[in-house]
mmCIF file as gemmi writes it, N, C-alpha and C atoms, coordinates in Angstrom:
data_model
loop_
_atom_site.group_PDB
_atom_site.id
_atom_site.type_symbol
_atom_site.label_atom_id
_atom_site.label_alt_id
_atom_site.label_comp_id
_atom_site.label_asym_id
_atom_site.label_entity_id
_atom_site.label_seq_id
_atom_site.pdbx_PDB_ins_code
_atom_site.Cartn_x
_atom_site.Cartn_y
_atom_site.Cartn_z
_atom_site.occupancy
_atom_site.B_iso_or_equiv
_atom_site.pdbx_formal_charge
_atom_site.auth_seq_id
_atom_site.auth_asym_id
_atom_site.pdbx_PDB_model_num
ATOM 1 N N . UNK Axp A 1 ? 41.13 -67.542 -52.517 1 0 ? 1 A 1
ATOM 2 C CA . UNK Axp A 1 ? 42.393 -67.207 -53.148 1 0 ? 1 A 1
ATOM 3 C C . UNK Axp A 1 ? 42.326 -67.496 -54.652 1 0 ? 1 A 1
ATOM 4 N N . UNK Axp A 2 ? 41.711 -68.543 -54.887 1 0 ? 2 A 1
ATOM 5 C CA . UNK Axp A 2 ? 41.887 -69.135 -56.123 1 0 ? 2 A 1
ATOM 6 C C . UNK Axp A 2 ? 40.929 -67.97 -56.984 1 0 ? 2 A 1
ATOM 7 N N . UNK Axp A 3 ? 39.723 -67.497 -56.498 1 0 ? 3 A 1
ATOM 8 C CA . UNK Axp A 3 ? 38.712 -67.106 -57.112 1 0 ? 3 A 1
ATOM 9 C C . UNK Axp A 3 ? 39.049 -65.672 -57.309 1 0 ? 3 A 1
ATOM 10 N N . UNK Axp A 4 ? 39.889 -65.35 -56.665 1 0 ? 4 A 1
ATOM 11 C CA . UNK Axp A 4 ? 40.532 -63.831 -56.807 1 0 ? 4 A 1
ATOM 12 C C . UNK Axp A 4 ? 41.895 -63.777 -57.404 1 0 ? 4 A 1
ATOM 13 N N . UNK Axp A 5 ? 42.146 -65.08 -57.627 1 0 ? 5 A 1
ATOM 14 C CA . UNK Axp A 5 ? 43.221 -65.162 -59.167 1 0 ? 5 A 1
ATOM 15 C C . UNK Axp A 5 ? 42.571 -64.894 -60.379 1 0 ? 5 A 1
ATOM 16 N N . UNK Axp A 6 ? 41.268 -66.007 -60.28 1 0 ? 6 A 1
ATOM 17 C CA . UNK Axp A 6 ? 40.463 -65.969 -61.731 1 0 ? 6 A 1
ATOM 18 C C . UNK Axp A 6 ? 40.079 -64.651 -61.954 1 0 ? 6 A 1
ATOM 19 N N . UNK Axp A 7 ? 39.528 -64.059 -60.808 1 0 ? 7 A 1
ATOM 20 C CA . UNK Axp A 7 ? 39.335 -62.319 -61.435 1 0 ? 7 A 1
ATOM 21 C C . UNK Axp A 7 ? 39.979 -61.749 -61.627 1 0 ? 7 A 1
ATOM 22 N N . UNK Axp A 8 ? 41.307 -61.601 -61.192 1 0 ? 8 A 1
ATOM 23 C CA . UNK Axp A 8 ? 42.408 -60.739 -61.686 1 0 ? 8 A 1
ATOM 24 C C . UNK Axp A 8 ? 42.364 -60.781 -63.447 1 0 ? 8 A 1
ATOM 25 N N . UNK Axp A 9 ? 42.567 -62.582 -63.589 1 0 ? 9 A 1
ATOM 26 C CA . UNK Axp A 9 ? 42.706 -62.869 -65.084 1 0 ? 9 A 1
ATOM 27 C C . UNK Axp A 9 ? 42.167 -62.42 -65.761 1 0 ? 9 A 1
ATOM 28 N N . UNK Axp A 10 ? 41.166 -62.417 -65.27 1 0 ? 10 A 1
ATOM 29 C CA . UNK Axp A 10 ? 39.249 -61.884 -66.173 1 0 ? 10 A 1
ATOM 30 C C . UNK Axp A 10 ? 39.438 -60.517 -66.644 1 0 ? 10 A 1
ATOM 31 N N . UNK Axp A 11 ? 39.635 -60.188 -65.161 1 0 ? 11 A 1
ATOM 32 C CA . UNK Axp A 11 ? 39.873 -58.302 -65.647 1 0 ? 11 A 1
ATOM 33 C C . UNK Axp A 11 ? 40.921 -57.805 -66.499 1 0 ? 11 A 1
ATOM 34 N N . UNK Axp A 12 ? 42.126 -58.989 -66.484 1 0 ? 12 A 1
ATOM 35 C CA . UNK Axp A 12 ? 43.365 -58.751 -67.457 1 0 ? 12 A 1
ATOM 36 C C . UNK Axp A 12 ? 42.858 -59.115 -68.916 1 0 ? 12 A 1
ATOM 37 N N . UNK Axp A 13 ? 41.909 -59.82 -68.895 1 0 ? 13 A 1
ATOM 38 C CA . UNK Axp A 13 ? 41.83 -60.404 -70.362 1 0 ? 13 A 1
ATOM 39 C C . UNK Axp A 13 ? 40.555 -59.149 -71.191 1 0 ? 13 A 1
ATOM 40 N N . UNK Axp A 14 ? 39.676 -58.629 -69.752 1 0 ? 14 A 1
ATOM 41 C CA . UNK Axp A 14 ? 38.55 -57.536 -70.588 1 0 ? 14 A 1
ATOM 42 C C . UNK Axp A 14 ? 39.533 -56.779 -71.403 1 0 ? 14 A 1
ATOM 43 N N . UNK Axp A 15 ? 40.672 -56.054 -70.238 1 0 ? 15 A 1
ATOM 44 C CA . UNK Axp A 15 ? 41.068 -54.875 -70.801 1 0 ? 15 A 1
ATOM 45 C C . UNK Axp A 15 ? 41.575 -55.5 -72.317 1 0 ? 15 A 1
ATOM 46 N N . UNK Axp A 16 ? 42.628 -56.149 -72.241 1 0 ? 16 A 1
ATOM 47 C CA . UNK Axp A 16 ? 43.353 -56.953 -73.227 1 0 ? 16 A 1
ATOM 48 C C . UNK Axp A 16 ? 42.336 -56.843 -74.83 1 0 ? 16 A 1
ATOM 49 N N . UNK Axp A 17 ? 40.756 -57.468 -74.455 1 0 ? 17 A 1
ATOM 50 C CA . UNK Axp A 17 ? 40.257 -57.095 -75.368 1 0 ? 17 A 1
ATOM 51 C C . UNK Axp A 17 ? 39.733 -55.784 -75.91 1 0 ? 17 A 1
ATOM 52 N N . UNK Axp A 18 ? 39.349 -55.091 -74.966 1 0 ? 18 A 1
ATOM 53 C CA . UNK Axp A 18 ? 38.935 -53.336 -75.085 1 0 ? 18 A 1
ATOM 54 C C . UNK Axp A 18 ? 40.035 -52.438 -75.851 1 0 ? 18 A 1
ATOM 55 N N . UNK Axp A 19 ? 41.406 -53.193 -75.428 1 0 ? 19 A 1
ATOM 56 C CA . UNK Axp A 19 ? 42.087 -52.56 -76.033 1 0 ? 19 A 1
ATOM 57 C C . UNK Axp A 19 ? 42.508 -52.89 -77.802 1 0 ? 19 A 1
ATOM 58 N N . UNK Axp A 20 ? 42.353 -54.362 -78.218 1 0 ? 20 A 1
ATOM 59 C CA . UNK Axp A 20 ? 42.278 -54.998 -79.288 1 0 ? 20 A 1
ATOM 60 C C . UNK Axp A 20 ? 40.792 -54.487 -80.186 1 0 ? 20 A 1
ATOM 61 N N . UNK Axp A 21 ? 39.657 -54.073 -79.702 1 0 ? 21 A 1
ATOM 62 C CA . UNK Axp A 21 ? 38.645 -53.563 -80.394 1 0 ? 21 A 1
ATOM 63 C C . UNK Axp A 21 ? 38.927 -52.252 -80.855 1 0 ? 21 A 1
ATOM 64 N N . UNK Axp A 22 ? 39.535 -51.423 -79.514 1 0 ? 22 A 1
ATOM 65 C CA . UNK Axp A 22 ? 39.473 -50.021 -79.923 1 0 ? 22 A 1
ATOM 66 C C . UNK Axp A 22 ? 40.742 -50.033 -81.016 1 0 ? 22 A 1
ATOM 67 N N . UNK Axp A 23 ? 41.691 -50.557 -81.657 1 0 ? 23 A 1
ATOM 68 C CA . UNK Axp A 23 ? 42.487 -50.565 -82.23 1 0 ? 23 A 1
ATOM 69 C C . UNK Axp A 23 ? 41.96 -50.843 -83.256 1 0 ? 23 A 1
ATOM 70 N N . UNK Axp A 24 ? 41.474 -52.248 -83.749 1 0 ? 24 A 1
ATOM 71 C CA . UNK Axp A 24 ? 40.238 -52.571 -84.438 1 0 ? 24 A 1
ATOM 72 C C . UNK Axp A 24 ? 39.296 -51.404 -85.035 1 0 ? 24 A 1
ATOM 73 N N . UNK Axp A 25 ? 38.636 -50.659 -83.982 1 0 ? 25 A 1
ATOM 74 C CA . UNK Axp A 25 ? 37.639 -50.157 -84.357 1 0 ? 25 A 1
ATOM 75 C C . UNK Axp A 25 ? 38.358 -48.344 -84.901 1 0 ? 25 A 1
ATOM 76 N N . UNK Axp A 26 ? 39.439 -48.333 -84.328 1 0 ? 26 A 1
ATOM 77 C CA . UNK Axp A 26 ? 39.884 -47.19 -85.332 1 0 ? 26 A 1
ATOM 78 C C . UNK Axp A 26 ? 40.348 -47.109 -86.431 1 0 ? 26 A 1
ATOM 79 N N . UNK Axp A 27 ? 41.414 -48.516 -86.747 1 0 ? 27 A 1
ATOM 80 C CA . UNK Axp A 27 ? 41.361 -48.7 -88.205 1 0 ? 27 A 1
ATOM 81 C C . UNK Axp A 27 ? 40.301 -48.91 -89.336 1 0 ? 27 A 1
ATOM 82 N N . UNK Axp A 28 ? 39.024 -49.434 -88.491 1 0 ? 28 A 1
ATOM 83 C CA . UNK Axp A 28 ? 37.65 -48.937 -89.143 1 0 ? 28 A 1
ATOM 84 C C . UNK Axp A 28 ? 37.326 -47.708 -89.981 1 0 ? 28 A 1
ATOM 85 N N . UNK Axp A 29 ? 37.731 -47.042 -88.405 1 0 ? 29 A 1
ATOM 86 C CA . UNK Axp A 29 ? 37.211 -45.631 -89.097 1 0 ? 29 A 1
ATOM 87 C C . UNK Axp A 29 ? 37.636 -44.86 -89.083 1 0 ? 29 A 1
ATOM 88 N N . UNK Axp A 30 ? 39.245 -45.106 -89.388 1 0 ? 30 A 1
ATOM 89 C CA . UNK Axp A 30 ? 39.928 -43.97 -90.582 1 0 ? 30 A 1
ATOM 90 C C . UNK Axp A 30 ? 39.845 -44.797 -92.008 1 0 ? 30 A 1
ATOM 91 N N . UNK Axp A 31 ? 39.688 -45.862 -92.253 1 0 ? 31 A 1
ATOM 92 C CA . UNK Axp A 31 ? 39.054 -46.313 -93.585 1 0 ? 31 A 1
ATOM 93 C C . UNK Axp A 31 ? 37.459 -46.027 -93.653 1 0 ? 31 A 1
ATOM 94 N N . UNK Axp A 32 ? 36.851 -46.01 -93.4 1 0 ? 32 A 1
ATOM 95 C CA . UNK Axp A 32 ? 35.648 -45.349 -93.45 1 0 ? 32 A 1
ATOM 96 C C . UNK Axp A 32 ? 35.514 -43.903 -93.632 1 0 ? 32 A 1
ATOM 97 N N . UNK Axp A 33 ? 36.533 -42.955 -93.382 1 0 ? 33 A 1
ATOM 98 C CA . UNK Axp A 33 ? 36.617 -41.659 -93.354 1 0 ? 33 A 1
ATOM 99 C C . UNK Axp A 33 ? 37.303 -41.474 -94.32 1 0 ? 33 A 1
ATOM 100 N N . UNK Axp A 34 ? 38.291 -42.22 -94.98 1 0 ? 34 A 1
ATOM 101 C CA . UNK Axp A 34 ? 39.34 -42.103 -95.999 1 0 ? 34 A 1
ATOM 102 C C . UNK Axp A 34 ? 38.068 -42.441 -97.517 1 0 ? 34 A 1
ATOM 103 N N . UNK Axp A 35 ? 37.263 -43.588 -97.385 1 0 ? 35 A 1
ATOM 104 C CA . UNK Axp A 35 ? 36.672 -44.154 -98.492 1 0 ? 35 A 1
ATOM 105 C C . UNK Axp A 35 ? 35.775 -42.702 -98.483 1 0 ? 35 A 1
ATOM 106 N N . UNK Axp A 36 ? 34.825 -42.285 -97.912 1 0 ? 36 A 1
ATOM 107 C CA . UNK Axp A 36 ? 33.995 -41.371 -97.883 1 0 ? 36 A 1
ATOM 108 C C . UNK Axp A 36 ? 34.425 -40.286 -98.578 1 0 ? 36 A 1
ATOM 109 N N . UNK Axp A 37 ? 35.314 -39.812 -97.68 1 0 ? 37 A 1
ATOM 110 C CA . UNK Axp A 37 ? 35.869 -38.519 -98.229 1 0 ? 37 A 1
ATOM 111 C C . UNK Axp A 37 ? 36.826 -38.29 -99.767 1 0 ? 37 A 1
ATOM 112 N N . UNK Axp A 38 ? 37.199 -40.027 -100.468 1 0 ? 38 A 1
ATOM 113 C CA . UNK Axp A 38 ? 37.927 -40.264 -101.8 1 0 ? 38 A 1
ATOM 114 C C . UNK Axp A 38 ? 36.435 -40.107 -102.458 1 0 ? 38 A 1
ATOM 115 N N . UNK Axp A 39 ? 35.551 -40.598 -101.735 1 0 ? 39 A 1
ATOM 116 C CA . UNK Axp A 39 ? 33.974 -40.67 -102.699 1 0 ? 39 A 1
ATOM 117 C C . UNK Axp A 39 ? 33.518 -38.906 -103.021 1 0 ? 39 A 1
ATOM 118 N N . UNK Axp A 40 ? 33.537 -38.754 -101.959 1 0 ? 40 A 1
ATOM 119 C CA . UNK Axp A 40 ? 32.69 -37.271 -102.369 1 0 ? 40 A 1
ATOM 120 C C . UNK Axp A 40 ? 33.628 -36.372 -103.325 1 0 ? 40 A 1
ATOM 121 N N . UNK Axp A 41 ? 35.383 -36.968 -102.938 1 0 ? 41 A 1
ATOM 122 C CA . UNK Axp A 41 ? 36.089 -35.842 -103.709 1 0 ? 41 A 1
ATOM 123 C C . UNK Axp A 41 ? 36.128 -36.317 -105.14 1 0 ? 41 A 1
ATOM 124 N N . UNK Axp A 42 ? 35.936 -37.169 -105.523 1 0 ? 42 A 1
ATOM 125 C CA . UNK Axp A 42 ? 35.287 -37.881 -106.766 1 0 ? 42 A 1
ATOM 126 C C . UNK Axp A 42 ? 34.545 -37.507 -107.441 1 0 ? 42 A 1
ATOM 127 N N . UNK Axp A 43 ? 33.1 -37.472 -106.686 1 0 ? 43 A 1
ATOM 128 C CA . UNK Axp A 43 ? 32.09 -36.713 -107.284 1 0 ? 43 A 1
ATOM 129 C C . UNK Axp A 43 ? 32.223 -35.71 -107.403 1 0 ? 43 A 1
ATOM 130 N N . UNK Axp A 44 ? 32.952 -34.757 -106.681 1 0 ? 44 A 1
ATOM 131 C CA . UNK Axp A 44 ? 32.842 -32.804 -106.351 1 0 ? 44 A 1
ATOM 132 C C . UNK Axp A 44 ? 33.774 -32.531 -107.399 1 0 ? 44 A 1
ATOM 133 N N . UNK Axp A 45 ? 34.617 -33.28 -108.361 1 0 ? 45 A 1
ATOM 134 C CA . UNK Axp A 45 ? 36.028 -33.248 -109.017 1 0 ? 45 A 1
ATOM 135 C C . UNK Axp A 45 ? 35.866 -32.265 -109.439 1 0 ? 45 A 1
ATOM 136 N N . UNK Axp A 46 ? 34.98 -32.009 -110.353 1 0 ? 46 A 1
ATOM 137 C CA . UNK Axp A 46 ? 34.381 -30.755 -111.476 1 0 ? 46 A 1
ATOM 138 C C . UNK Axp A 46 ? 34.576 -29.237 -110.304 1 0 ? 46 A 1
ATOM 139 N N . UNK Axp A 47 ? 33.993 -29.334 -109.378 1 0 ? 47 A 1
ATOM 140 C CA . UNK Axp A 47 ? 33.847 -27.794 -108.884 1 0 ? 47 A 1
ATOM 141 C C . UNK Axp A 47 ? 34.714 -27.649 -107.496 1 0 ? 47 A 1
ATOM 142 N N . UNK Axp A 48 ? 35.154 -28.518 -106.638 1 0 ? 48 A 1
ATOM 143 C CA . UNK Axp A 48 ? 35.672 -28.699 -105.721 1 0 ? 48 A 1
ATOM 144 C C . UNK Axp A 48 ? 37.261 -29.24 -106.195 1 0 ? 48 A 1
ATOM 145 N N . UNK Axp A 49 ? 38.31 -29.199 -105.326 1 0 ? 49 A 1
ATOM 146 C CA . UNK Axp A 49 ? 39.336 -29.631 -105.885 1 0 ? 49 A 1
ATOM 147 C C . UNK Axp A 49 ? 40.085 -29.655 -104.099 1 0 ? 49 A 1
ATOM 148 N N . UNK Axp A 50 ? 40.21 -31.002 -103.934 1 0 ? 50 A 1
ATOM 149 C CA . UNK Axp A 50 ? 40.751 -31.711 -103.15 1 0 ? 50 A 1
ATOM 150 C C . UNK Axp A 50 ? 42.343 -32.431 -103.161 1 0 ? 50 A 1
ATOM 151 N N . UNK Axp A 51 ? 42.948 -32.111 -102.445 1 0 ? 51 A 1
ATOM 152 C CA . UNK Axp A 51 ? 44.132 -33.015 -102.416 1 0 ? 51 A 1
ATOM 153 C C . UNK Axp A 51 ? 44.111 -34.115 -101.517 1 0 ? 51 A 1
ATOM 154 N N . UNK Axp A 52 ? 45.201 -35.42 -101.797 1 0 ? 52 A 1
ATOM 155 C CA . UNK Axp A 52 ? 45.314 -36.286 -101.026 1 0 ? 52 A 1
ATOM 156 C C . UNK Axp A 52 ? 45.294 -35.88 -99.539 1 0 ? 52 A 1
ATOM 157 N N . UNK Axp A 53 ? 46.642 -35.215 -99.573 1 0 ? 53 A 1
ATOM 158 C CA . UNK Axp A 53 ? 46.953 -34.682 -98.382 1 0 ? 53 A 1
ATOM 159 C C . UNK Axp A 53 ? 46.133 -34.489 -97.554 1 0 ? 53 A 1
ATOM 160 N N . UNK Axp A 54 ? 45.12 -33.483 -97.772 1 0 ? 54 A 1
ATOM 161 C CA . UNK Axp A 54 ? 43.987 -32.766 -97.504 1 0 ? 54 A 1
ATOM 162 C C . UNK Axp A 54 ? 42.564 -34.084 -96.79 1 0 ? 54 A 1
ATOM 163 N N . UNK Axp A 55 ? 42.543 -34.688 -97.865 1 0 ? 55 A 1
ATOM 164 C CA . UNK Axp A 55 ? 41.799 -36.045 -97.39 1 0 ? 55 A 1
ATOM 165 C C . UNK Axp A 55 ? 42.56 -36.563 -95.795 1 0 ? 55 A 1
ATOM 166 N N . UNK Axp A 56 ? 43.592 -37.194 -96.297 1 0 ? 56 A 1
ATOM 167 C CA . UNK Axp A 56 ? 44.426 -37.353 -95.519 1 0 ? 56 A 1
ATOM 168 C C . UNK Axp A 56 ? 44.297 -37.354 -93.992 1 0 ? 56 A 1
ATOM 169 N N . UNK Axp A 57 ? 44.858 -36.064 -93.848 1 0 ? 57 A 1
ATOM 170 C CA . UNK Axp A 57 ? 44.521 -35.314 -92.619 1 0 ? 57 A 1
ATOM 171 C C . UNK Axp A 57 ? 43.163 -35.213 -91.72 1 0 ? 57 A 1
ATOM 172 N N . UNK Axp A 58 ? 42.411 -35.163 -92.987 1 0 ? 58 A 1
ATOM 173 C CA . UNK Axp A 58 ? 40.721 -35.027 -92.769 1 0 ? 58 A 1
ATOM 174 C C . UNK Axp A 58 ? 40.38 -36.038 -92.158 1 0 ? 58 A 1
ATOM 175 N N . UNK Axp A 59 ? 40.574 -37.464 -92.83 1 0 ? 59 A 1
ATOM 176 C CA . UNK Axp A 59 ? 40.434 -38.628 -92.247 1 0 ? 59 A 1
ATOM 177 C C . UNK Axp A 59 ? 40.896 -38.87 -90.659 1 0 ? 59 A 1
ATOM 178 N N . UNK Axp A 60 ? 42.244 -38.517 -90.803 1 0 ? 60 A 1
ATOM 179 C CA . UNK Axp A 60 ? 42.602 -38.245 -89.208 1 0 ? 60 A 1
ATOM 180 C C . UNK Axp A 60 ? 42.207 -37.491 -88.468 1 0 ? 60 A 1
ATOM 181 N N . UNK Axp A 61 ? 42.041 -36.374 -88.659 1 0 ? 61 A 1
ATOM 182 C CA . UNK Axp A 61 ? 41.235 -35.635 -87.249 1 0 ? 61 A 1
ATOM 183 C C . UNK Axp A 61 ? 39.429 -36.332 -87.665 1 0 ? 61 A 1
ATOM 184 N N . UNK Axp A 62 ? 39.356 -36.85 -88.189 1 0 ? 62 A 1
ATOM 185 C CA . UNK Axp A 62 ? 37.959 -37.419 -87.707 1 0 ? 62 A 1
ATOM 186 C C . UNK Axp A 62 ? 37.78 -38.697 -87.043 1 0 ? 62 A 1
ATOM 187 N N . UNK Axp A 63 ? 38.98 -39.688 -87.249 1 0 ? 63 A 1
ATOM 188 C CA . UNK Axp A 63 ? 39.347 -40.616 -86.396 1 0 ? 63 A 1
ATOM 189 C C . UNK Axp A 63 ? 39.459 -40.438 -85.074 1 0 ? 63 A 1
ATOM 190 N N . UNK Axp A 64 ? 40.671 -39.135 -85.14 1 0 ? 64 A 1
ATOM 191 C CA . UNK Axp A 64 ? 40.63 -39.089 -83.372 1 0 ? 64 A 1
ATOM 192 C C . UNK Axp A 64 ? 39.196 -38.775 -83.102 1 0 ? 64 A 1
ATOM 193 N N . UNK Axp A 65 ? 38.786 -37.554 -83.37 1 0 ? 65 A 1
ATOM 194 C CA . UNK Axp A 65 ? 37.417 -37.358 -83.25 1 0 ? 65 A 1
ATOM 195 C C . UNK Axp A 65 ? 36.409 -38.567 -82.58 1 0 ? 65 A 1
ATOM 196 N N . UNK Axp A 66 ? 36.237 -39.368 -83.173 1 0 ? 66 A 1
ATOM 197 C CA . UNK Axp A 66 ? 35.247 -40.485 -82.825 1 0 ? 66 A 1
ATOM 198 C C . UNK Axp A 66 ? 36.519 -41.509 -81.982 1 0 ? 66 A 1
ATOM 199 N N . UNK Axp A 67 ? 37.21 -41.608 -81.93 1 0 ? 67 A 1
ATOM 200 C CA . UNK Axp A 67 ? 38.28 -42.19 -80.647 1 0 ? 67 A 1
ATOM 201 C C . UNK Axp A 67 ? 38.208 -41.679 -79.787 1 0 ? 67 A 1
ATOM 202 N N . UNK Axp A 68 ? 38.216 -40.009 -79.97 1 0 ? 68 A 1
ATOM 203 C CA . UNK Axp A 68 ? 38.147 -39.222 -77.764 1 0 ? 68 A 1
ATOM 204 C C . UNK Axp A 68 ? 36.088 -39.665 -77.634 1 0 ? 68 A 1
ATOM 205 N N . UNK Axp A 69 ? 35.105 -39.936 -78.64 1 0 ? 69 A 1
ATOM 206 C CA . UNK Axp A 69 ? 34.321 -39.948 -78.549 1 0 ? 69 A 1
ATOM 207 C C . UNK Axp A 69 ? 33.524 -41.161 -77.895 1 0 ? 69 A 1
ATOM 208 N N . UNK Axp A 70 ? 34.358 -42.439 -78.377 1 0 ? 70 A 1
ATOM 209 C CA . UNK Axp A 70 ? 34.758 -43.704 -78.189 1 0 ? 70 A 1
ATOM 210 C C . UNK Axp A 70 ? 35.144 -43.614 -76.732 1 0 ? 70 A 1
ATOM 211 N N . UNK Axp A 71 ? 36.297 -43.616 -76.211 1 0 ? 71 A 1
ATOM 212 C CA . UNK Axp A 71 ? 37.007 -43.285 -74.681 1 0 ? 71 A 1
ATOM 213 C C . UNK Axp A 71 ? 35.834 -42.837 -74.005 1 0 ? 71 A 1
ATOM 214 N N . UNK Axp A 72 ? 35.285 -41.607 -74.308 1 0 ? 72 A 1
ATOM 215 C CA . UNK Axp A 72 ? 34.507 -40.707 -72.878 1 0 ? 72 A 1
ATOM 216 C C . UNK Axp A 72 ? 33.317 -42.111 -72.809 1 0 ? 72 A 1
ATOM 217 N N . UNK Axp A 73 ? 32.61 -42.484 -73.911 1 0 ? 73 A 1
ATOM 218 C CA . UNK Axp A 73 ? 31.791 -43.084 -73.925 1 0 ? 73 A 1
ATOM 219 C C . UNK Axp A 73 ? 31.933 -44.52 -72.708 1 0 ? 73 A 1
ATOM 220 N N . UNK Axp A 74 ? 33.505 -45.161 -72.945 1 0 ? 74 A 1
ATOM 221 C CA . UNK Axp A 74 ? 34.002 -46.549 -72.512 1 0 ? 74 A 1
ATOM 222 C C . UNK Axp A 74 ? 33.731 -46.228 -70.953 1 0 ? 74 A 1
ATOM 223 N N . UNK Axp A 75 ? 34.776 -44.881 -70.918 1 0 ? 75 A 1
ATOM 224 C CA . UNK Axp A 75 ? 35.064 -44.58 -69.219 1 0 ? 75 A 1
ATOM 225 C C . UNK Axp A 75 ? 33.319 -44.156 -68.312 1 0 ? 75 A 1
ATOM 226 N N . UNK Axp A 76 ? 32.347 -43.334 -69.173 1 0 ? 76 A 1
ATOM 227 C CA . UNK Axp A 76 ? 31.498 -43.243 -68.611 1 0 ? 76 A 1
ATOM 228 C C . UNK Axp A 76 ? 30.74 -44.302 -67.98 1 0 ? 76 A 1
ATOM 229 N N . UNK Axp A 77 ? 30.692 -45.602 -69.15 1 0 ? 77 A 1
ATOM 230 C CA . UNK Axp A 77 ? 29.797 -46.716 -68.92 1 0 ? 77 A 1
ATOM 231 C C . UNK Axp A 77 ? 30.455 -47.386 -68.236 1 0 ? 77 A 1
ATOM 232 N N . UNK Axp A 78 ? 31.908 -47.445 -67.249 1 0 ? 78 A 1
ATOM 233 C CA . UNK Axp A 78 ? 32.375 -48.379 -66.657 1 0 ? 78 A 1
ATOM 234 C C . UNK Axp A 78 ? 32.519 -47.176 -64.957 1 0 ? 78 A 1
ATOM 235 N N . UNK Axp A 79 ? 32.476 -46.004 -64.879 1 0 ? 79 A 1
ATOM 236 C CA . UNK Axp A 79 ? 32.024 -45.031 -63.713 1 0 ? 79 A 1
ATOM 237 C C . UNK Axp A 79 ? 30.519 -45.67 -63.658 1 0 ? 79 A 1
ATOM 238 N N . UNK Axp A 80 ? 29.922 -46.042 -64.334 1 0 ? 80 A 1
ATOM 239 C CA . UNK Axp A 80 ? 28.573 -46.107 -64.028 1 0 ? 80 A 1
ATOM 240 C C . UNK Axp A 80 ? 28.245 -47.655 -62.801 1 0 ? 80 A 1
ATOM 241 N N . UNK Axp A 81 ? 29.266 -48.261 -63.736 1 0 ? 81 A 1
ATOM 242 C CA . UNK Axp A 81 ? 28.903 -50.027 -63.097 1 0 ? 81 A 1
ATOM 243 C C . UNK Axp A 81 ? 28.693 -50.611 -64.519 1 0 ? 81 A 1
């Protein structure tokens, strides 16, 4: 009884963290996608012409991007064992 409390806990506390990383790890990388993409539009200033906005957005669909990429990855390796 006791030992199938502690696992309940266990398993409450993985998710608890899986879910604190992936939160973590997306504010990563929409700052990582935001710095990148302020860098290149920086450099490109002269011939390219970028808006915030434009960044913006960019940054976000590349976040989700690597978040649904993130997920398939989590759910595969836990179908596996």
């Amino acid at each position: 009884m006791e030992q199938q409390k502690n696992s309940k806990i266990e398993a409450a506390l993985d998710i608890a963290k899986e879910i604190i990383f992936f939160i973590l790890f997306t504010a990563a990388m929409f700052a990582y996608c935001m710095l990148v993409l302020l860098i290149i539009s920086f450099v490109a200033s002269s011939f390219l012409h970028f808006s915030i906005e434009g960044i913006f957005i960019t940054s976000i669909l590349g976040t989700v991007a690597l978040d649904v990429y993130y997920v398939v990855r989590r759910v595969k390796k836990r179908r596996r064992g």
